[in-house]
C-alpha positions as CSV (number, residue, x, y, z in Angstrom):
1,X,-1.1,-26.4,0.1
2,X,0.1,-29.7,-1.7
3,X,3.4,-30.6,-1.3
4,X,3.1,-31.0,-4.8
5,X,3.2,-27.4,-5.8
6,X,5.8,-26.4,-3.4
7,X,8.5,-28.6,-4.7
8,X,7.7,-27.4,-8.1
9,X,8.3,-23.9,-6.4
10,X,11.5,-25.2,-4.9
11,X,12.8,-25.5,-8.9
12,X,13.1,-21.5,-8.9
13,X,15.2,-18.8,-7.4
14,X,14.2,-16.3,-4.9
15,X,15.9,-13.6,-6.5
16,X,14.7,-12.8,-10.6
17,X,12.0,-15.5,-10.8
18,X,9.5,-15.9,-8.0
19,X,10.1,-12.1,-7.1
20,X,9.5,-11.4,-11.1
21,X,6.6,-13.2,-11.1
22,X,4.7,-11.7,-7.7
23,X,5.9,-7.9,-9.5
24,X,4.4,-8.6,-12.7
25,X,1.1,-9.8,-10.5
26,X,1.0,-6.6,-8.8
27,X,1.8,-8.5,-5.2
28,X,2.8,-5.3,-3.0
29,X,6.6,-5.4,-1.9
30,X,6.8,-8.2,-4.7
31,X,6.9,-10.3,-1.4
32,X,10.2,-9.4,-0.6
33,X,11.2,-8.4,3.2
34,X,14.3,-6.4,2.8
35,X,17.2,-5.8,5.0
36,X,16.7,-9.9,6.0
37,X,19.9,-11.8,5.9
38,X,21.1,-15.4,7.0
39,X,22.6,-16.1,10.5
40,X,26.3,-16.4,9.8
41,X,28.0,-19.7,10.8
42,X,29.6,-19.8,14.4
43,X,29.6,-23.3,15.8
44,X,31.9,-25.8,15.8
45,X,29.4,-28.2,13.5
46,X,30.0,-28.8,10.0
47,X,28.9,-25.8,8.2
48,X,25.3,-26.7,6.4
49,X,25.0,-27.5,3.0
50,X,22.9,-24.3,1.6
51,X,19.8,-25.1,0.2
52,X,16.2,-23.4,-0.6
53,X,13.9,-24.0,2.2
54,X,9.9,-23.2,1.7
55,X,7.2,-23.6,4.1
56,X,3.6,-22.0,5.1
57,X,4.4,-19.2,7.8
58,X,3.6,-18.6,11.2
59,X,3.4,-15.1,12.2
60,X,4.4,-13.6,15.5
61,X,4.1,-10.0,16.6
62,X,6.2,-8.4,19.6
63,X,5.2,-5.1,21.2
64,X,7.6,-2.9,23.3
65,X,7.4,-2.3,27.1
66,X,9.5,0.0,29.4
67,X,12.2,-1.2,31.8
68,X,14.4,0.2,34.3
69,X,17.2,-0.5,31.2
70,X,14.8,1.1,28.4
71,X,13.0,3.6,30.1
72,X,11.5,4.8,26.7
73,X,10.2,2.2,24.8
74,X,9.2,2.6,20.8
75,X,5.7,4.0,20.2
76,X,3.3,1.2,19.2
77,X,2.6,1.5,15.3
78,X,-1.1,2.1,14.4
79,X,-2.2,-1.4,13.9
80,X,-6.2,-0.8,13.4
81,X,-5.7,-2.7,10.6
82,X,-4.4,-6.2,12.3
83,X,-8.0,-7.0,13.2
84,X,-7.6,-11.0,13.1
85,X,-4.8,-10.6,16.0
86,X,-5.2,-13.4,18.9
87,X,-3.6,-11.2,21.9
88,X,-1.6,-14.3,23.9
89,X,1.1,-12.7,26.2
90,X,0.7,-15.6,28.9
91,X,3.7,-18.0,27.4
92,X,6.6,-17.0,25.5
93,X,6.1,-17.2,21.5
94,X,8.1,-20.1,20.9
95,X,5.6,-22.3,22.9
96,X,3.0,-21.5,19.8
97,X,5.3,-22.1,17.3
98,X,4.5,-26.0,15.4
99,X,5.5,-28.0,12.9
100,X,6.2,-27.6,9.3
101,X,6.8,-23.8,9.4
102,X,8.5,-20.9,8.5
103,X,8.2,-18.5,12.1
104,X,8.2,-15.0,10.8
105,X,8.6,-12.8,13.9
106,X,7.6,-9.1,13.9
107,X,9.8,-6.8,16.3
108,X,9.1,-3.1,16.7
109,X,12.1,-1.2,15.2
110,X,14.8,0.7,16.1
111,X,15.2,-1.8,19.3
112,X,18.3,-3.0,20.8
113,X,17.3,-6.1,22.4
114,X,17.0,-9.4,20.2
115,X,13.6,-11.7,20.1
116,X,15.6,-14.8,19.3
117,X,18.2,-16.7,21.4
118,X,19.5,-20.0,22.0
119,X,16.6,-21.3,24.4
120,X,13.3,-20.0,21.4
121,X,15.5,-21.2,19.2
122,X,15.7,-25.0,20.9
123,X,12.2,-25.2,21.2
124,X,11.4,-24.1,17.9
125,X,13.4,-26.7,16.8
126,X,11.8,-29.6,19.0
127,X,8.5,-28.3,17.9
128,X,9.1,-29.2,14.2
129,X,9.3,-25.5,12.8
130,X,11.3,-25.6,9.5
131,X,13.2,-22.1,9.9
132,X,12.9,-18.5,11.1
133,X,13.0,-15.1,10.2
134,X,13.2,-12.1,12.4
135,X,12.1,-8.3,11.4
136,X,14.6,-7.6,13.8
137,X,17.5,-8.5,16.4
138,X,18.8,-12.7,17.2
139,X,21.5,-13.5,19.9
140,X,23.4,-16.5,20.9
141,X,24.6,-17.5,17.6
142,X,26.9,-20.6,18.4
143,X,23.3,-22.0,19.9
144,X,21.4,-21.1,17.5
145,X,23.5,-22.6,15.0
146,X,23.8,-26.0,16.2
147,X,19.9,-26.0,15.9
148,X,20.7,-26.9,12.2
149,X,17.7,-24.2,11.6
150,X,18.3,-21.3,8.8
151,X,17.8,-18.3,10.7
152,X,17.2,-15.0,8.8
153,X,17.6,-11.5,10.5
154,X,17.9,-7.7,10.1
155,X,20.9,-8.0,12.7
156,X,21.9,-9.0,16.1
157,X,22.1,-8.6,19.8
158,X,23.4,-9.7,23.3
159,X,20.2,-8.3,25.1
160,X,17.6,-10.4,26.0
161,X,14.0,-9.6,24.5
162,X,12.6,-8.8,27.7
163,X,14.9,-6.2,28.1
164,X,12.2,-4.4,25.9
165,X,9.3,-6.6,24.3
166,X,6.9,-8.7,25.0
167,X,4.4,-11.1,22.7
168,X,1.4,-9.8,22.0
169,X,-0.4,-11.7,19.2
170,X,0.2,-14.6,16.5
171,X,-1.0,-16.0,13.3
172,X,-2.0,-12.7,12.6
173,X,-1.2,-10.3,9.9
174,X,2.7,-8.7,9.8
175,X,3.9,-5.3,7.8
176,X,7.8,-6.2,6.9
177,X,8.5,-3.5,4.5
178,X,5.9,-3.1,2.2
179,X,4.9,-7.0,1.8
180,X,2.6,-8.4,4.1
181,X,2.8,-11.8,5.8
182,X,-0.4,-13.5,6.5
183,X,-0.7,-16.6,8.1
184,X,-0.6,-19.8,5.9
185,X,1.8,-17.8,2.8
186,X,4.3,-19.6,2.0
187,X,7.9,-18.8,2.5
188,X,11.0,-19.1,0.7
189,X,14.8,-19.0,2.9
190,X,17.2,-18.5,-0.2
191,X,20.9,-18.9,0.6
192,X,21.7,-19.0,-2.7
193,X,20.1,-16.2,-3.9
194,X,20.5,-14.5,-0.5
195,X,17.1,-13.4,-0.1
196,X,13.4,-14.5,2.1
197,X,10.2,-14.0,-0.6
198,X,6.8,-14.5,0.6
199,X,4.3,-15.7,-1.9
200,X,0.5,-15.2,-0.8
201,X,-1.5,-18.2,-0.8
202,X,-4.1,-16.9,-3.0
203,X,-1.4,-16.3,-5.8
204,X,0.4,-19.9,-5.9
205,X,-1.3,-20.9,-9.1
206,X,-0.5,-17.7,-11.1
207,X,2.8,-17.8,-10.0
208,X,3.2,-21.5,-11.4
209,X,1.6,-20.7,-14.3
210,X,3.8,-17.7,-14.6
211,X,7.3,-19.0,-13.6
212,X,7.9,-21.2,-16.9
213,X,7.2,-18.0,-19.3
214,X,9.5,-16.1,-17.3
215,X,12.0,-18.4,-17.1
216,X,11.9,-19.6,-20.9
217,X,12.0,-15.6,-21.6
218,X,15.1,-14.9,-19.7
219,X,17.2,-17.4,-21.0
220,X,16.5,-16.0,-24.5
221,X,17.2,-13.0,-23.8
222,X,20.6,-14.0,-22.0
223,X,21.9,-15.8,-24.8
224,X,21.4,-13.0,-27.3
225,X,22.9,-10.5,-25.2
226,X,25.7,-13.3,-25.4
227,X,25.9,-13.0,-28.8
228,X,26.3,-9.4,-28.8
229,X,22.7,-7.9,-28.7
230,X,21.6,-4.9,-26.8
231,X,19.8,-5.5,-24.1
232,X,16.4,-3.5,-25.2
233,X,16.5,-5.2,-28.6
234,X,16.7,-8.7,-26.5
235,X,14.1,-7.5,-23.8
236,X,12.0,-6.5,-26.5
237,X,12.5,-9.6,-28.5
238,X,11.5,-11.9,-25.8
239,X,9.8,-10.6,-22.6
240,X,7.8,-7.9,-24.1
241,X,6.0,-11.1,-26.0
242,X,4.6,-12.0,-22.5
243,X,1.4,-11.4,-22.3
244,X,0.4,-8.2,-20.0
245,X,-1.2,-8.2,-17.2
246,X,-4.8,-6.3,-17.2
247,X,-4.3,-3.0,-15.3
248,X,-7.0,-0.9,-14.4
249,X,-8.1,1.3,-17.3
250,X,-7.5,5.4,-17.4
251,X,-10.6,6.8,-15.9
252,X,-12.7,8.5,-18.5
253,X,-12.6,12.6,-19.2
254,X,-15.8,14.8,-19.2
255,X,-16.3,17.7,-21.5
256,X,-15.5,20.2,-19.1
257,X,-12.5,18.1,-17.7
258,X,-9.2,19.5,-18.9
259,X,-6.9,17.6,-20.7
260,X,-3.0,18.1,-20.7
261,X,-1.1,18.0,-24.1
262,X,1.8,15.6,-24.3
263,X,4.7,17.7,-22.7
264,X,7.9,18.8,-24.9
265,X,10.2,17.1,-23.1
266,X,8.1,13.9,-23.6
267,X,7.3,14.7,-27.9
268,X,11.2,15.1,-28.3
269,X,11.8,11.6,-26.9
270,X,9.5,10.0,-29.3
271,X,12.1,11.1,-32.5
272,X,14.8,8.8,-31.1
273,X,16.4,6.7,-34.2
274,X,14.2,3.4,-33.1
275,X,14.3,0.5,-35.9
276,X,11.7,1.3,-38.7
277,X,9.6,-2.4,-37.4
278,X,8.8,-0.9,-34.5
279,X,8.2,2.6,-34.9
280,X,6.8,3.2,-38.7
281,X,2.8,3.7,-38.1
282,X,3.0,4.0,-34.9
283,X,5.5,6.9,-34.5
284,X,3.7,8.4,-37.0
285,X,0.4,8.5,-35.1
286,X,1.7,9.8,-31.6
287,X,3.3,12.5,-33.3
288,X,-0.3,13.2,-34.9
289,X,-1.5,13.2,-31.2
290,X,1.2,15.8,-30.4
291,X,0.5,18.1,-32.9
292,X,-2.9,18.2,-32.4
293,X,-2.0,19.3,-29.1
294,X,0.5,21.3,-30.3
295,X,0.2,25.5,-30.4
296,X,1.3,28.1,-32.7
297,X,4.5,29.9,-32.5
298,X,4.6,33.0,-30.9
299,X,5.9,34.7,-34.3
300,X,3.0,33.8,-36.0
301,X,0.7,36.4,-34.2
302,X,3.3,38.7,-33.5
303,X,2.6,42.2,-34.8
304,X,5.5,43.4,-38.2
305,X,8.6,44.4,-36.5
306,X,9.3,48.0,-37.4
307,X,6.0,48.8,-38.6
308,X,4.7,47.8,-42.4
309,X,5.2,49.9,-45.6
310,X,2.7,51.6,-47.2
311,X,3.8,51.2,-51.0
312,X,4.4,48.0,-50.8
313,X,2.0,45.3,-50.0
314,X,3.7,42.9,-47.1
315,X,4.3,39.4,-48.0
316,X,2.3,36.8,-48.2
317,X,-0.8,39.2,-48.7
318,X,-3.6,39.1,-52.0
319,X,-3.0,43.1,-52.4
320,X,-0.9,43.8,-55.5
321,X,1.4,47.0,-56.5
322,X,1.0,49.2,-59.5
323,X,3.9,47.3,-61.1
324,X,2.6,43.9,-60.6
325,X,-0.9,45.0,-61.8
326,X,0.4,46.0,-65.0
327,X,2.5,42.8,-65.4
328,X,-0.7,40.7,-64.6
329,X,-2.8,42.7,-67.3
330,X,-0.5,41.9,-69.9
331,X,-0.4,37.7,-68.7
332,X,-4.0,38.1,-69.2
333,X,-4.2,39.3,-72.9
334,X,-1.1,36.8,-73.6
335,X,-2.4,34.0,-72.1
336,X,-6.4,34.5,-72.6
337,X,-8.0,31.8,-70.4
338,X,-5.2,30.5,-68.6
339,X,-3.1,31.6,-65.6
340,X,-3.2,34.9,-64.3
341,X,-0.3,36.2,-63.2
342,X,2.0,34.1,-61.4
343,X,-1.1,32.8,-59.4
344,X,-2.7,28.9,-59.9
345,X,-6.5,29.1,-60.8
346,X,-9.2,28.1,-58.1
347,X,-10.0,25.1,-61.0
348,X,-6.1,24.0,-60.6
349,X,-6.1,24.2,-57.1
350,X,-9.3,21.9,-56.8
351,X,-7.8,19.4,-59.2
352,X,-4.7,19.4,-56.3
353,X,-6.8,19.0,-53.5
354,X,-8.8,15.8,-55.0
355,X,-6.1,14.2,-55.8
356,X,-4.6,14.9,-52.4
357,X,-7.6,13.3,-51.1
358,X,-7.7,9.9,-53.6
359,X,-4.5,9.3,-51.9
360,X,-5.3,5.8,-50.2
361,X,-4.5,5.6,-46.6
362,X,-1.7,2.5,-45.4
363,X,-3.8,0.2,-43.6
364,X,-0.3,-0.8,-41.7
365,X,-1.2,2.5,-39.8
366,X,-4.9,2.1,-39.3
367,X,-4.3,-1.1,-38.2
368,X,-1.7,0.1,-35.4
369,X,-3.7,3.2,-34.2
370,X,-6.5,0.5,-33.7
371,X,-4.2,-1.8,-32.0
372,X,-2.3,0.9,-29.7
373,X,-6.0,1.3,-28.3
374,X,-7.3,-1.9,-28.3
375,X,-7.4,-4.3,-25.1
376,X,-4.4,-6.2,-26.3
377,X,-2.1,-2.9,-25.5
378,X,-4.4,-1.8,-22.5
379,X,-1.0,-2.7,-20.2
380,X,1.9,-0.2,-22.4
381,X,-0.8,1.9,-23.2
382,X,-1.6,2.4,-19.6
383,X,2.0,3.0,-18.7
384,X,2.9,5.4,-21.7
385,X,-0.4,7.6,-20.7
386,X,1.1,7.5,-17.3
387,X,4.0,8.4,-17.8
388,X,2.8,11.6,-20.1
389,X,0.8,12.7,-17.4
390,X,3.7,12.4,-14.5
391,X,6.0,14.2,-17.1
392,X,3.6,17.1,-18.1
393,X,3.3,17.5,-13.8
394,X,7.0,17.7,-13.5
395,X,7.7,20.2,-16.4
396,X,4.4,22.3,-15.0
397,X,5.4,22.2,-11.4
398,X,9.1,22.2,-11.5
399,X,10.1,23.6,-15.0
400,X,11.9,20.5,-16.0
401,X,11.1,16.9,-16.7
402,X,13.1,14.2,-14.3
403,X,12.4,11.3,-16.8
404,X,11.5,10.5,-20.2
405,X,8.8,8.3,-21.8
406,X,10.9,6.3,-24.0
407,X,11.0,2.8,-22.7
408,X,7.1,3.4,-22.4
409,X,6.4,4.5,-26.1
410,X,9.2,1.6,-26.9
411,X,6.7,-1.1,-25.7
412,X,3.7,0.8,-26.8
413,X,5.0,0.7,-30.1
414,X,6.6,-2.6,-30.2
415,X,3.0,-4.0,-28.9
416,X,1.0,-2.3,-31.3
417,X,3.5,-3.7,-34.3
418,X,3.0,-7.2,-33.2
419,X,-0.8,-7.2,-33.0
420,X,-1.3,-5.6,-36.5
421,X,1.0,-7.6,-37.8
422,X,-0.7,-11.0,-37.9
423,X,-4.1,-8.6,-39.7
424,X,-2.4,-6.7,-42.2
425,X,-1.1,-10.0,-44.0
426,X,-4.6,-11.2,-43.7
427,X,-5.6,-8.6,-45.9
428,X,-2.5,-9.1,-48.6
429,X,-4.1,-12.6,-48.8
């Protein structure tokens, strides 16, 4: 890794940047360890001057034993999948520690006893390691503070780790939350942002590449929520313009697969007072998609209440009384070729129906249908269709819907606007 790149890095926050850019690249745990917080200051040195500190980790992984003190030691976690683990239990962890840094140490949880004291802590330091952070317990924190080293932990102790660990592996693989911390990532201590983010080496350049965009976009959207915008008009204004990220595409239906309809709870959502730019077209076709989904009302097929008359012909119906017979006869011989009765002709009737059909249809919406299913809108298509489907589930399996897919049809509809934009003034041309 060039030093290059990492003091480019060093330009951005922990917190809504780098961790913005590993979520919107699909980096699991967005390579945050949570529940991680700095050492507080206890020695009698001048207190450090907080600043960002970033360096390629070194992984350690402590196992628990039994002693006479912790006669029940945690259950070792299932770690089949830590295959590139170098077991080393010979020399304490700090002796494997070296220079330019981060030492990320894995301790099993729930523990009492801390894996960092004054002594690792001092040897670390002589050894050129740039910081540390423990998934778990520290002690000695006058000592460890006059290190000068930013030490990051879930807590702290006054038992010594062999109370109840030992080392069992490093440079090898660790689970802290749901990121993962390979040897080689590189690390980012935060004080300022109060928060550890681990980037994976293989997603350095994306997240450079990513970082200015995000950056650019947020400080749009701050000042016009500033100047009195709402936030969704200024999200949609400014980071909905980034481009998606390719997700995988909705596997494919079979004839004889069945397909849920839109749920109710879901429709209703899509009538919310949006502005026309975003929704005309658009809106227009999902609630096409709903209604061909949609089912008749119960009333429709429901038999007459009460039973039916038999003088009178029900409603609606061809069948004429006496009365209305004789009226019609005498339309007939008054008007000779034209209307009978009260009833349009069939020639009327087809003169409706192509005209009905001349009507040209607005290319604004055929361009938007095309565009709401076109790659370009693969990413708020995928989420909207999502969303349906985890809807419909909750409204089949608990006869209620928890959420609603509004924010998902919002960028849906926002991103199919903005691509048929550019090719429905192409054809005004």
């Amino acid at each position: 890794m060039s030093s290059t790149k990492r003091q480019e890095l060093l330009r951005y926050s922990a917190c809504d940047q780098i961790a913005d850019a590993l979520l919107k690249l699909q980096v699991p745990g967005a390579g945050f360890l949570p529940d991680v917080v700095p050492m507080a200051h206890r020695s009698s040195t001048p207190i450090p001057r907080p600043e960002r500190v970033m360096a390629p980790a070194a992984t350690f992984f402590m196992v628990s034993k039994a002693t006479a003190s912790f006669p029940n030691p945690t259950p070792p976690e299932d770690d089949a999948w830590r295959q590139s683990s170098v077991g080393s239990n010979a020399s304490p962890y700090a002796d494997f520690t070296y220079e330019d840094s981060v030492a990320v140490i894995s301790q099993p949880p729930g523990q009492a006893c801390a894996v960092v004291g004054g002594i690792m802590g001092a040897r670390m330091k002589h050894r050129g390691v740039q910081g540390i952070v423990v998934d778990g317990r520290i002690r000695d924190l006058v000592s460890l503070a006059e290190t000068g080293l930013p030490v990051w932990s879930k807590g702290t102790s006054v038992v010594g780790a062999g109370a109840e660990t030992k080392f069992q592996a490093w440079n090898c693989p660790l689970r802290i939350g749901e990121t993962i911390v390979k040897p080689g990532d590189l690390v980012m201590m935060d004080p300022l942002e109060n928060g550890v983010v681990v980037i994976p080496q293989d997603k350095v350049d994306e997240v450079l590449e990513l970082l200015p965009k995000l950056v650019a976009a947020d400080e749009k959207v701050l000042r016009d929520v500033e100047a009195g915008v709402s936030v969704a008009e200024a999200f949609m204004r400014h980071r909905n313009t980034l481009a998606a990220i390719p997700l995988p595409s909705q596997p494919s239906r079979t004839a004889n697969s069945s397909v849920n309809p839109p749920s109710p709870h879901v429709h209703a959502s899509l009538s919310v007072n949006y502005p026309p730019s975003a929704t005309m077209g658009i809106t227009d076709f999902f609630s096409d998609v709903w209604e061909t989904f949609s089912h008749p009302s119960p009333d429709a097929e429901a038999p007459p209440q009460g039973g039916a008359s038999t003088g009178t012909p029900a409603s609606g119906t061809d069948e004429q009384s006496d009365e209305e017979a004789e009226v019609n006869k005498q339309d007939a011989k008054k008007g000779g070729e034209g209307e009978q009765g009260h009833k349009p002709s069939s020639a009327d009737e087809d003169e409706e129906e192509e005209e009905e059909e001349e009507e040209p249809q607005d290319p604004k919406d055929v361009l938007e249908k095309e565009c709401a299913e076109s790659k370009t809108c693969s990413g708020p298509k995928h989420h909207y269709d999502e969303c349906v489907e985890r809807v419909t589930g909750q409204i089949e399996n608990d006869g209620k819907a928890k959420e609603d897919c509004v924010e998902e049809f919002f960028h849906l509809a926002h991103c199919a606007t903005q691509c048929a934009a550019p090719k429905l003034f192409a054809q005004l041309k």
